[in-house]
Each structure stands twice: as C-alpha cells, then as structure tokens.
DSSP file (Angstrom, degrees, kcal/mol; ACC not computed):
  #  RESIDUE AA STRUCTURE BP1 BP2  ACC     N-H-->O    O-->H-N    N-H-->O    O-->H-N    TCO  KAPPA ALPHA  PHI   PSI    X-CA   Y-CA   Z-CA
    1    1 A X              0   0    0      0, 0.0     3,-0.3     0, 0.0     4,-0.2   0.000 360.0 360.0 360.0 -52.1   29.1   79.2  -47.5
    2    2 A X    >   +     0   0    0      1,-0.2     3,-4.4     2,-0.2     0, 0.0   0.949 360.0  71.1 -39.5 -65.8   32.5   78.8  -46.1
    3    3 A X  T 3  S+     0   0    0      1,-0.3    -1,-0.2     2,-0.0     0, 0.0   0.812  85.1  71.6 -24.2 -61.6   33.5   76.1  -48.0
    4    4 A X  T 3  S+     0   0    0     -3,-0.3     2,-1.0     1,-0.0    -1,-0.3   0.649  74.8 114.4 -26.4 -35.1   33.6   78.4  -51.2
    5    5 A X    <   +     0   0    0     -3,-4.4    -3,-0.0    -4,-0.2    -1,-0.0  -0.333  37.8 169.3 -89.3 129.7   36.7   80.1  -49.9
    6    6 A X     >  -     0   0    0     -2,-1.0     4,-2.2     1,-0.0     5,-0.2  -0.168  49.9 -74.7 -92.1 178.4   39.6   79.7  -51.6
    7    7 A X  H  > S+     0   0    0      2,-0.2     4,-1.6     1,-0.1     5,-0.3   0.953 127.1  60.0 -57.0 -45.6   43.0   81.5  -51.3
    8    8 A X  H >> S+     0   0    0      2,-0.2     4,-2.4     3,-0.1     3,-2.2   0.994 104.3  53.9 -26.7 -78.3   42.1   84.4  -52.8
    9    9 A X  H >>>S+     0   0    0      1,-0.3     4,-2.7     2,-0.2     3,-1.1   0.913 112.2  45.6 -19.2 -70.7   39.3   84.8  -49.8
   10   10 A X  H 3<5S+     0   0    0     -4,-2.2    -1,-0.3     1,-0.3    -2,-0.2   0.688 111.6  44.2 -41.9 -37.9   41.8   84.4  -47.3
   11   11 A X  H <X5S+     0   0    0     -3,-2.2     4,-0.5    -4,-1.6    -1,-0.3   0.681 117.4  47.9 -97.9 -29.3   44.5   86.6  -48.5
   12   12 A X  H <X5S+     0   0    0     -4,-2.4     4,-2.0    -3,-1.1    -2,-0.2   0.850 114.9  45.7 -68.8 -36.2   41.8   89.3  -49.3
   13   13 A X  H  X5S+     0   0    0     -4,-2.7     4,-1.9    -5,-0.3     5,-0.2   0.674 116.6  52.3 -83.3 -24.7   39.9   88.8  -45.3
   14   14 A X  H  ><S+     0   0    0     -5,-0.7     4,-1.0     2,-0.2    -1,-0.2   0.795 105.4  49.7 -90.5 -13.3   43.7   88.9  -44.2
   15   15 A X  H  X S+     0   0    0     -4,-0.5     4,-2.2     2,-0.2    -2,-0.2   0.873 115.3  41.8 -92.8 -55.8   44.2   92.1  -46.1
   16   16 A X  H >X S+     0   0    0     -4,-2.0     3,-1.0     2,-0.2     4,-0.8   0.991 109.6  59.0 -36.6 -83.1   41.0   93.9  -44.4
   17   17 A X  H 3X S+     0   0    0     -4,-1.9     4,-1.0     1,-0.3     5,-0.2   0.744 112.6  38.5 -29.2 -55.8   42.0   92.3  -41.1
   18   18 A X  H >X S+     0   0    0     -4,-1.0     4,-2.6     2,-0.2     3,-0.7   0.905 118.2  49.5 -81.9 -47.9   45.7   94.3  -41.3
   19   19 A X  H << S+     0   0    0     -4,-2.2    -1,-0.2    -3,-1.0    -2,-0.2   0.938 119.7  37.7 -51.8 -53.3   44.2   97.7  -42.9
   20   20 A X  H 3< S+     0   0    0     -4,-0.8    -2,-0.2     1,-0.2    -1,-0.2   0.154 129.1  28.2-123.1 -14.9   41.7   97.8  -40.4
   21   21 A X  H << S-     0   0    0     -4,-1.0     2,-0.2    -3,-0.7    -3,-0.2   0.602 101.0-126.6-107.0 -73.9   43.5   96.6  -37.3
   22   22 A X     X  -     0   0    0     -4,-2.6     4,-1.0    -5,-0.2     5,-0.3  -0.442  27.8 -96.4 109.5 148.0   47.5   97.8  -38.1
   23   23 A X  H  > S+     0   0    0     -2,-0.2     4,-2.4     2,-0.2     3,-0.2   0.807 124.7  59.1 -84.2 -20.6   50.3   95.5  -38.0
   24   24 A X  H  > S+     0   0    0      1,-0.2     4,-2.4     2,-0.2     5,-0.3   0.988 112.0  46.3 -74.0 -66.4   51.2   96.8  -34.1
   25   25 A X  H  > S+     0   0    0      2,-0.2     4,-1.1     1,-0.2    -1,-0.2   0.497 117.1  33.8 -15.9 -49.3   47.7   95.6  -33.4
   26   26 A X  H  X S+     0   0    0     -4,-1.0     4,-1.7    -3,-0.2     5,-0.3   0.857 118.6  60.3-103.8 -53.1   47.4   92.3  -34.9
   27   27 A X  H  X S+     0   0    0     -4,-2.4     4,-1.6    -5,-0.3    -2,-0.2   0.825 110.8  36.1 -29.4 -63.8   51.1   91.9  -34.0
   28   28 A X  H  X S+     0   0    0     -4,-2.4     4,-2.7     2,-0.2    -1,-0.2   0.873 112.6  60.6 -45.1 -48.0   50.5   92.4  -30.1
   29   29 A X  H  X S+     0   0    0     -4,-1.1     4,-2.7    -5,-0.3    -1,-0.2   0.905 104.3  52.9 -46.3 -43.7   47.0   90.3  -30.4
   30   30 A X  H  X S+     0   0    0     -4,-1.7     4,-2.6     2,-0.2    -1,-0.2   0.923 107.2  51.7 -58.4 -56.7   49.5   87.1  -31.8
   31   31 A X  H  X S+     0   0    0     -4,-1.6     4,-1.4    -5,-0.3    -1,-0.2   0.935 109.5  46.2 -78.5 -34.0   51.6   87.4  -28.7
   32   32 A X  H >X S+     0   0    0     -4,-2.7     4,-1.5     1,-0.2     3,-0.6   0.954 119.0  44.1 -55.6 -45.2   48.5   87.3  -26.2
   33   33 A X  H 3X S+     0   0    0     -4,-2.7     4,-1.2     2,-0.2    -2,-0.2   0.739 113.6  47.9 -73.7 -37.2   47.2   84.4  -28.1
   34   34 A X  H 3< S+     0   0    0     -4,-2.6     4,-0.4    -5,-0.2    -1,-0.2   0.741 115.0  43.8 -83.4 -17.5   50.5   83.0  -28.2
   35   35 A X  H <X S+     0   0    0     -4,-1.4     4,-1.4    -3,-0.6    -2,-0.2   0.747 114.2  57.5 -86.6 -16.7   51.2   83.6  -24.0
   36   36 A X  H  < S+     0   0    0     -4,-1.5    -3,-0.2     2,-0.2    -2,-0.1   0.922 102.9  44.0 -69.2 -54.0   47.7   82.3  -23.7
   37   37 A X  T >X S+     0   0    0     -4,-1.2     4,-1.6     1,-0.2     3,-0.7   0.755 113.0  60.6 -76.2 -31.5   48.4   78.9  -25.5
   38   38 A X  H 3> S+     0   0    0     -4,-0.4     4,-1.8     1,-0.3     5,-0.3   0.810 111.7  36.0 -64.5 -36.7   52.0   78.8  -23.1
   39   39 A X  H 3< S+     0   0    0     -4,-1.4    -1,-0.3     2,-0.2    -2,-0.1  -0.138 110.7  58.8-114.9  55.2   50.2   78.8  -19.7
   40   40 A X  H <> S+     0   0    0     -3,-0.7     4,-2.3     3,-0.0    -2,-0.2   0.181 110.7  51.3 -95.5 -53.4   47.1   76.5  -21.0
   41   41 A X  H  X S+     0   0    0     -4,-1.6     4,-0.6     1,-0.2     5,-0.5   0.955 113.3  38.2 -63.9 -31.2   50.1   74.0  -21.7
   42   42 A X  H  X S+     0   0    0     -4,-1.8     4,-2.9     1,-0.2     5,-0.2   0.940 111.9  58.3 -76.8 -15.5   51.8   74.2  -18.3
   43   43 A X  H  > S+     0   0    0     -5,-0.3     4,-2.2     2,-0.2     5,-0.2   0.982 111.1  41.5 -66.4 -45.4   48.3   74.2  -16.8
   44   44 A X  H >X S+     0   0    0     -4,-2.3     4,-1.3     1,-0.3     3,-0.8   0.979 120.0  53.3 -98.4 -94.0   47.7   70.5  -18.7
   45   45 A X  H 3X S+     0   0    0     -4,-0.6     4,-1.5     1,-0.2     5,-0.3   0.690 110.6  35.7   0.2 -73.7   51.3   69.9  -17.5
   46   46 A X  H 3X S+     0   0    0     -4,-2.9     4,-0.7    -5,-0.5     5,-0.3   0.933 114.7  58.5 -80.8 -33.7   51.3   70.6  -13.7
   47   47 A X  H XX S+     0   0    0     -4,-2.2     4,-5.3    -3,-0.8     3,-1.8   0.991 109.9  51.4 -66.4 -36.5   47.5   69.1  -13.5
   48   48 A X  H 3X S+     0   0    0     -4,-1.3     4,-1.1     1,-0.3    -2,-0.2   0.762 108.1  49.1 -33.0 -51.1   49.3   65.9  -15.0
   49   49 A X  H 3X S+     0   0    0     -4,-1.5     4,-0.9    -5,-0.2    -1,-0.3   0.418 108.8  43.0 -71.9   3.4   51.6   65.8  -12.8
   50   50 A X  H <X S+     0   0    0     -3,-1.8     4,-1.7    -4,-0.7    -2,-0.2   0.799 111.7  60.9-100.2 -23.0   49.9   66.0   -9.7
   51   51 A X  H >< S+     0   0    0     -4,-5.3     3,-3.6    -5,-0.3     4,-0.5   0.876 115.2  36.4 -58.2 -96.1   47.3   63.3  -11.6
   52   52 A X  H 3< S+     0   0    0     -4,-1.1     4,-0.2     1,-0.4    -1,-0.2   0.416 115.8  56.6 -45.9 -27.3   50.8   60.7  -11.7
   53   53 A X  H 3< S+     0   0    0     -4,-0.9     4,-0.5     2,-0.2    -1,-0.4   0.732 105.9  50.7 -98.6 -32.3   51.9   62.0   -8.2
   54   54 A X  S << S+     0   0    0     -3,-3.6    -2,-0.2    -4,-1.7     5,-0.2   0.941 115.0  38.2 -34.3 -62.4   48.6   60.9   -6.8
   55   55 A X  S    S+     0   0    0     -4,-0.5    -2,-0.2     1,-0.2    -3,-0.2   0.401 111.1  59.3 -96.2   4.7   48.6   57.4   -8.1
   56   56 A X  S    S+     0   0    0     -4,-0.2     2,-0.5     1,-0.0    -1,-0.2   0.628  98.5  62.6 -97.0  -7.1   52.2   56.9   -7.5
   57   57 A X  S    S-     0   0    0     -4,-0.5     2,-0.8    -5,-0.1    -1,-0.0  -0.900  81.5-154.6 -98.9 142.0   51.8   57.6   -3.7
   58   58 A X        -     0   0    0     -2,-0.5     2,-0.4    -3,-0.0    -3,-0.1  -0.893  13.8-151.9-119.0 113.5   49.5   54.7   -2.6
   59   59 A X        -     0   0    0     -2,-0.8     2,-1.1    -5,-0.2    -5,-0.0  -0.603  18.1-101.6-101.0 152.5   47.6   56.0    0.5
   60   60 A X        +     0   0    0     -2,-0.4    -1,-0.1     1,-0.1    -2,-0.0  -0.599  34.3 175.9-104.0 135.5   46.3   53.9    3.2
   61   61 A X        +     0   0    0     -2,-1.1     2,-0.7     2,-0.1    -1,-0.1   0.274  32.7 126.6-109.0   9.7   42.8   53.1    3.4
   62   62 A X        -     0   0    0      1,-0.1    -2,-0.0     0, 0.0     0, 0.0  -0.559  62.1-122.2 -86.4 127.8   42.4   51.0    6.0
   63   63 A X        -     0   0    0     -2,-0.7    -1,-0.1     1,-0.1    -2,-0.1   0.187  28.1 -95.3 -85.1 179.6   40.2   52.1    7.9
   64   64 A X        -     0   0    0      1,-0.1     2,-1.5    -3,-0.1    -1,-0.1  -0.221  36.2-102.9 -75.1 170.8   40.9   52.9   11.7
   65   65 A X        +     0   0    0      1,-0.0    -1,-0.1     3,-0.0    -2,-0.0  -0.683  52.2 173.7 -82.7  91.7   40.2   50.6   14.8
   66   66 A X        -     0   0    0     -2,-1.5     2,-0.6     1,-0.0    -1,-0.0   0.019  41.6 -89.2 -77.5-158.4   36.9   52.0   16.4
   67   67 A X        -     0   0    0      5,-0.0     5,-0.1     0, 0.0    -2,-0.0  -0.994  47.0-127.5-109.9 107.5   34.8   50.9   19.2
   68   68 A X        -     0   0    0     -2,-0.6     3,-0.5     1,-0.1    -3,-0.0  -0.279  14.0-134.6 -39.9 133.2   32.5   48.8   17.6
   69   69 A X  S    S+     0   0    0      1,-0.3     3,-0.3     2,-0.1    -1,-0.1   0.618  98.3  53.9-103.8  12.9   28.8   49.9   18.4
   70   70 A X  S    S+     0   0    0      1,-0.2    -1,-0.3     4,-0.0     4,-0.1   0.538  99.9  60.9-100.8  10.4   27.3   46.8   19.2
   71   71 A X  S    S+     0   0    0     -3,-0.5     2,-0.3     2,-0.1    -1,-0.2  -0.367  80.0 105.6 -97.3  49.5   29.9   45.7   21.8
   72   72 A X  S    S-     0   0    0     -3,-0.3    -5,-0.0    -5,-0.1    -3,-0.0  -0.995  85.0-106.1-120.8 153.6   29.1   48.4   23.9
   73   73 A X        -     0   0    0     -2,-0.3     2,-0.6     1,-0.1    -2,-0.1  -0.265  32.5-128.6 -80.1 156.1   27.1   47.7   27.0
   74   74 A X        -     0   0    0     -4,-0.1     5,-0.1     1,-0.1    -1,-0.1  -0.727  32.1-106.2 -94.7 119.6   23.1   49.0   26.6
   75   75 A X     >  -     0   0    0     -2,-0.6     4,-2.2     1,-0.1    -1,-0.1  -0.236  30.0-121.4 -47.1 143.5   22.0   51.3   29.7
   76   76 A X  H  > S+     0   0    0      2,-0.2     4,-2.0     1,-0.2    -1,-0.1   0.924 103.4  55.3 -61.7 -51.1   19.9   49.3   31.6
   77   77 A X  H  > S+     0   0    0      1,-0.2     4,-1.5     2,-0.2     5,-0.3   0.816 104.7  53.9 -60.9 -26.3   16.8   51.6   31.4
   78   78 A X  H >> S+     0   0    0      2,-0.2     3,-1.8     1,-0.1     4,-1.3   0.982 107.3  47.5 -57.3 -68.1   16.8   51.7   27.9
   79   79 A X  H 3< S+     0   0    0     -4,-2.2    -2,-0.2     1,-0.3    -1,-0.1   0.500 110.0  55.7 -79.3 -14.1   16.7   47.9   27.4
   80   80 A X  H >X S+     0   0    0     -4,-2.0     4,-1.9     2,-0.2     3,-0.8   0.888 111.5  45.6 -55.7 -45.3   13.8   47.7   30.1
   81   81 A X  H <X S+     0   0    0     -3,-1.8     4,-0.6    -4,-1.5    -2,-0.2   0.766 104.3  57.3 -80.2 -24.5   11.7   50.1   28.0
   82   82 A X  H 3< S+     0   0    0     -4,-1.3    -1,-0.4    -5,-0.3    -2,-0.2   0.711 113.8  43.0 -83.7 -10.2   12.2   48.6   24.7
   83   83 A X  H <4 S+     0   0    0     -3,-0.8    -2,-0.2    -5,-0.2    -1,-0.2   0.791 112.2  48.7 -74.6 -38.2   10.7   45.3   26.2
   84   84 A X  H  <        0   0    0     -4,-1.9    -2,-0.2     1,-0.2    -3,-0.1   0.284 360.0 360.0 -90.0   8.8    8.1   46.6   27.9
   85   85 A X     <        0   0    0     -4,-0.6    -1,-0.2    -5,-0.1    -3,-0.1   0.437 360.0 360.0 -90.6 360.0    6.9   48.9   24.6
C-alpha cells in the first residue's frame, strides 16, 4: 500500500499535515525531535567513553591472600564426633 506513493502523495500528506497542525506547531515539533536526536548522541558518546575508559584502566584481579580453610586447625570435638558417626 505504501509502496504506491509517489511525490504527489507526499507533498499532498505534507500539505494536510501543515493545514491541520500550523507551521508554529510542526515548526516547534522539528526542534524537540531535533533536541531529542542531540542528547541520544551524547548519551551514545559519554556511554563510549566510559566503555574505552574501562578497558584502558586494567584493574587488578588478583585475588587477595586469605586464610586458607583447610590449614586451619579442626576443634578437637568435632573431629572425635565425625569418627565416631
């Protein structure tokens, strides 16, 4: 259905649109649409950078020195009952 439209269409739907709206109207709409499309690119901007400011700081992942938890000594009463079970 679409397909079908030619220039004529266009310039006729564009001619409705502006009677039926006002030129202040459609004007103003164009400038939202146009502030809209300005802060979607710095949004795609600043996450971009913070992506490239991620992977250029190299964090350290090694992990920390713990107390291992099988070198620690077993209460005695425990390790009687786990023998005798």
């Amino acid at each position: 259905m679409l397909n079908n439209i030619g220039l004529p269409g266009l310039l006729l739907i564009a001619v409705v649109v502006l009677v039926l709206f006002g030129r202040g109207k459609i004007s103003s709409l164009m400038g939202e649409v146009g502030r809209g499309i300005t802060a979607f690119k710095k949004g795609v901007d600043d996450g971009s950078k913070d992506i490239e400011d991620s992977l250029s700081d190299p964090k350290d992942v090694t992990p920390r020195e713990h107390e291992d938890v099988a070198a620690r000594p077993v209460d005695a009463d425990v390790a009687d009952k786990s023998r005798h079970s």
